[in-house]
N, C-alpha and C positions, 0 to 999 in steps of 0.2 A: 504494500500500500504506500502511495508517494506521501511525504510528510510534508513537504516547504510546496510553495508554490512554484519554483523552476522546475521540479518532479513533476508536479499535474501536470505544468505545460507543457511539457518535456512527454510525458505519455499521451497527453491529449490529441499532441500532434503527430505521433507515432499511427496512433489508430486511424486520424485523419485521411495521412498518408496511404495506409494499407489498404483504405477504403476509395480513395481515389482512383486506387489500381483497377479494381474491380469493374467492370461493365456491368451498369444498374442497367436493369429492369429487364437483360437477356434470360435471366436465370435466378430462381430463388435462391436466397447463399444462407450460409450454415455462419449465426453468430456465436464464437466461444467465449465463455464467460469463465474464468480460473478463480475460486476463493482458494484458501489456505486449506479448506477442509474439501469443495464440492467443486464438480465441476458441470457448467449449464453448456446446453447445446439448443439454438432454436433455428428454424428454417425460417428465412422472412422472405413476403414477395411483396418487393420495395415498388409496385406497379401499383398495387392497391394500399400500400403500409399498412401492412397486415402478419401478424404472426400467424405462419399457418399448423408448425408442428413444433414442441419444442418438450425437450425432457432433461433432467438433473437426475444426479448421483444420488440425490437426497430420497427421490422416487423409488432407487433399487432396491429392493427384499433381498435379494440375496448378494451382497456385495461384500467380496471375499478378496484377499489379495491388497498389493500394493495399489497405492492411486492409480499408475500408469492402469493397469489392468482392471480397476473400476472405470476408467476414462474410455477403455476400447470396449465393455461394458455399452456402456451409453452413447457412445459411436453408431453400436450393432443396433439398441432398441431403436434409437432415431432413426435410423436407418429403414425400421420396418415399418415404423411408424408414417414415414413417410414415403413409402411404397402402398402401403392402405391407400394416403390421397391420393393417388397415382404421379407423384412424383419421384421422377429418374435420374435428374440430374441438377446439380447445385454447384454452384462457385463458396468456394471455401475462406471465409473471412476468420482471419486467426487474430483479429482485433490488433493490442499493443505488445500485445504476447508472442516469441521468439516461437519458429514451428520447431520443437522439438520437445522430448517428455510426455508429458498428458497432453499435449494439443496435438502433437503429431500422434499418438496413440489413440485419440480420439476419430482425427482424420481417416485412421486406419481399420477404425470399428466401421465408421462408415464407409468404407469401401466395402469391406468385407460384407458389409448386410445389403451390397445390390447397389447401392448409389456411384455415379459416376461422377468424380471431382474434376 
C-alpha cells in the first residue's frame, strides 16, 4: 500500500499507463485487484461500463495451498464463469501490479479454464 503521496502518484500513473495500452471496447479485459491476503478478478465490458463476471479468493470453499495457487484457483473459476456468459476472449489488464506471482498465476488459471488472452 503506497504511504506518501509520490507512491499514489507514482502507482496511479503506472495503472494509467497499462491501461492506455489496452484497446477499449474490442474486448472485455480481466481487472486484477492484489490485497495482502485476496486476490479479485473481474471481466468489465468498458462498451456498456458494466461488470459483467467477477470472482475473489475470499468466494473459494476450498482454498488450499500457497497464494500463487489460490490465485490460479480463481483464474480457472472466472474463467468458467465466464464461459457461462459466452464469453471467449479478454484483454488482460494487470493494473499497477508487475505480471508475475499471483497475477501471472492468475493469468494462467485463466487460460487454462478456456479463455483466450
Amino acid at each position: 500500500m503506497a504511504t506518501n503521496r509520490k507512491d499514489r502518484k507514482r502507482s496511479k500513473r503506472r495503472t494509467l499507463r497499462v491501461r492506455s495500452s489496452i484497446k477499449k471496447g474490442s474486448l472485455p479485459r480481466v481487472s486484477v485487484f492484489r490485497s495482502h491476503k485476496h486476490i479479485y478478478g473481474q471481466i468489465i465490458d468498458d462498451n456498456q461500463h458494466h461488470t459483467v463476471v467477477s470472482f475473489a479468493s475470499s468466494q473459494l470453499e476450498n482454498a488450499a495451498g500457497d497464494k500463487k495457487a489460490v490465485a490460479h484457483m480463481v483464474g480457472k473459476e472466472l474463467a468458467q464463469k465466464a464461459k457461462e456468459k459466452g464469453i471467449d476472449r479478454v484483454l488482460f489488464d494487470r493494473g499497477e501490479y508487475k505480471y508475475h506471482g499471483r497475477v501471472q498465476a492468475l493469468a494462467d488459471g485463466i487460460r487454462e479454464g478456456g479463455l483466450t488472452i
